[in-house]
C-alpha positions in Angstrom: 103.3 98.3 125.0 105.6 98.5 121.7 104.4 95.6 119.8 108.5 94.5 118.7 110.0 94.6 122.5 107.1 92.1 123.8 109.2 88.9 124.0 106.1 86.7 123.1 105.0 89.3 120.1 108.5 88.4 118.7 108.5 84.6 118.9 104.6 84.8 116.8 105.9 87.4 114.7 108.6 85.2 113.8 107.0 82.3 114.0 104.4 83.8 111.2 107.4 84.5 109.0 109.0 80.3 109.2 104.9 79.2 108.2 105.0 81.9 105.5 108.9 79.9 104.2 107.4 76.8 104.8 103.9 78.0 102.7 105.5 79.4 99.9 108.3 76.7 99.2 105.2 74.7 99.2 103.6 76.7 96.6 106.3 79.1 94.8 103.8 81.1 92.7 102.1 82.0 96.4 101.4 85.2 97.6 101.4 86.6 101.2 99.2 89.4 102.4 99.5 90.1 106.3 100.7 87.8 108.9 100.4 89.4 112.6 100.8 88.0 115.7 97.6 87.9 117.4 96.5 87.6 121.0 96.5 83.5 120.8 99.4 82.7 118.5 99.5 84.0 114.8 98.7 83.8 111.4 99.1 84.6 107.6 96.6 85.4 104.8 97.6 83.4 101.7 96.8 83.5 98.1 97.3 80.2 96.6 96.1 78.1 93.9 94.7 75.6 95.9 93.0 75.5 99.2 95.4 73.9 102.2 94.1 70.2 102.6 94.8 68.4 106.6 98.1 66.7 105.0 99.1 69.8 103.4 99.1 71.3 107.3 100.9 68.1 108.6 103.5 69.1 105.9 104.2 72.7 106.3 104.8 72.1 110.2 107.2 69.2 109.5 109.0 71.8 107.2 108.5 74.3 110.3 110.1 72.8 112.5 113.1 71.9 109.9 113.5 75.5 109.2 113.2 76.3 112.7 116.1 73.7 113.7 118.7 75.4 110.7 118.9 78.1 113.2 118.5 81.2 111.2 118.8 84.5 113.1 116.1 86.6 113.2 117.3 90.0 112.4 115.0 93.2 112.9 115.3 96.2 110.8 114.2 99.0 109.4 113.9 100.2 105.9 112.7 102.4 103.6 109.3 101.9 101.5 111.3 101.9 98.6 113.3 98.7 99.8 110.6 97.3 101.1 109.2 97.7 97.7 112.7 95.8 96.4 112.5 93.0 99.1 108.4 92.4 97.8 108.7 93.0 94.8 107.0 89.6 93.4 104.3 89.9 96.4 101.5 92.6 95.0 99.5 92.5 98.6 102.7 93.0 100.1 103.0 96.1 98.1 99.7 97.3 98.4 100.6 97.5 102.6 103.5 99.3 101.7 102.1 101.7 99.6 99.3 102.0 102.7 102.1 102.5 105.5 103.6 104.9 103.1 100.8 107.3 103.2 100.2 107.0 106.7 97.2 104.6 106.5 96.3 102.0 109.0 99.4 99.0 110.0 97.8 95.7 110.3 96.9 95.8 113.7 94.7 98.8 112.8 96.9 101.9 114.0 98.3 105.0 112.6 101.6 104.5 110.8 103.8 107.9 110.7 104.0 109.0 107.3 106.7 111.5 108.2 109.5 109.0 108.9 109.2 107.6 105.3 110.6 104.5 107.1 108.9 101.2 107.6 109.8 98.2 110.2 110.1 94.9 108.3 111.8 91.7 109.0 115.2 91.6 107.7 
């Protein structure tokens, strides 16, 4: 099944993308590396300069659900590397995937990306 028209997939997939908000307000300097949904929920790989303590958690769901409750839309697009480069451009892991997808390397959920497209799906 396409990974983006699994209703579930979407609701993790955006769900990864509030925690990473909620992380990186927390933590400004932070960067992000990948953040798939997974079979049981979802998660993100974060560099930070400190590890997450129990009340760190307690405060970046509080700030979830916040964020969640301001009723963004969630917009789905797709873009070229280069403006993916644009949109990441403070996020060197993020640019390091890009650069990956680019060549036709390996996606984060370990499959073949088309390098003929020259296109890559990233949240708006």
């Amino acid at each position: 099944m396409e990974h983006a028209e699994d209703k579930l997939y979407r609701i993790r997939h955006s769900a990864a993308h509030v925690m990473a908000q909620a992380v990186l307000e927390m933590f400004p300097g932070g960067k992000v590396a990948i953040g798939p949904p997974i079979e049981d929920g979802f998660y993100y790989d974060f560099d930070l300069p400190r590890s997450l303590t129990l009340d760190d958690l307690a405060q970046i769901e509080q700030r979830m659900r916040a964020i969640i409750r301001e009723d963004h839309p969630f917009v789905r697009r797709v873009v070229s590397a280069q403006e993916a480069r644009q949109l990441f451009a403070d996020q060197p892991y993020k640019l390091e995937l890009i650069d990956g997808l680019e060549q036709g390397g390996l996606d984060e959920y370990g499959e073949r990306t088309s390098e003929e497209s020259g296109h890559l799906d990233v949240p708006a």
